[in-house]
N, C-alpha and C positions, 0 to 999 in steps of 0.2 A: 866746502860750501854745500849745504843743501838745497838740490834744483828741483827737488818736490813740491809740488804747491799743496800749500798750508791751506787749513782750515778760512781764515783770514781772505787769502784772495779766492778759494773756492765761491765765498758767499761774495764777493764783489761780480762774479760774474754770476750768479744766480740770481743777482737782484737786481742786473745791470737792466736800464728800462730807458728809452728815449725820451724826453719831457714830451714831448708834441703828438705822441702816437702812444699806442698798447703795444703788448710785448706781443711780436710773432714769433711762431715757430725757426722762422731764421733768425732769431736773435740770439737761440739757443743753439747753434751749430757753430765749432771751431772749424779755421781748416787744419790741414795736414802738420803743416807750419807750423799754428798758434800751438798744437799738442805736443810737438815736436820741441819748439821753445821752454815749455813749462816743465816739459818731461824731463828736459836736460839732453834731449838725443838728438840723432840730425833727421830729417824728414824721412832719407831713406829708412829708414830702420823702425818708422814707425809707419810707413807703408810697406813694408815687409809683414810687420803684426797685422797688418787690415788683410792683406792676399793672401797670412795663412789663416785668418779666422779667429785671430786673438782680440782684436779691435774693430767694433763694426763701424760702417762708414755706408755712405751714400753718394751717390754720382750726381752732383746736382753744375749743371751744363756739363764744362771742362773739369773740373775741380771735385776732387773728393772731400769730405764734410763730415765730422762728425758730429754727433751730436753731447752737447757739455755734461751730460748724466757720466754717460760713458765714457768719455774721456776720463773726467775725475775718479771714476770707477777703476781704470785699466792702468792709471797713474797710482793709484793708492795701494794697487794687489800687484804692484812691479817693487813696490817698496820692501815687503817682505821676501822677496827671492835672495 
């Protein structure tokens, strides 16, 4: 089974938008988890990639965040290895 994410659900979250507001800049941020899920891997190991510099991420309160560019970016260049 392929735990890559497709084209397909790629633009479900690029165009994901709340009815009642505008899109904020958090609308665009996964956590560690959601990339982790999509990846197919478990969260360690894709907090592993953020602390060595493969995956960027952001501190925002407790929780680390990435932002969905780069997520789908670091998912898509894991597929050719």
């Amino acid at each position: 089974m392929d735990t890559y994410i497709n084209d397909a659900e790629r633009n479900i979250f690029k165009n994901h938008q709340f009815k009642d507001k505008e899109e904020t800049p958090v609308d665009k941020l996964l956590t560690v988890d959601d990339v982790a899920h999509f990846a197919g891997l478990a969260p360690e190991t894709v907090g592993y990639h953020i602390r060595v510099g493969r995956l960027r991420a952001y501190k925002l309160g407790s929780q680390w965040v990435v932002q969905i560019d780069d997520a789908f970016d670091w998912i898509k260049g894991r597929e050719y290895r």
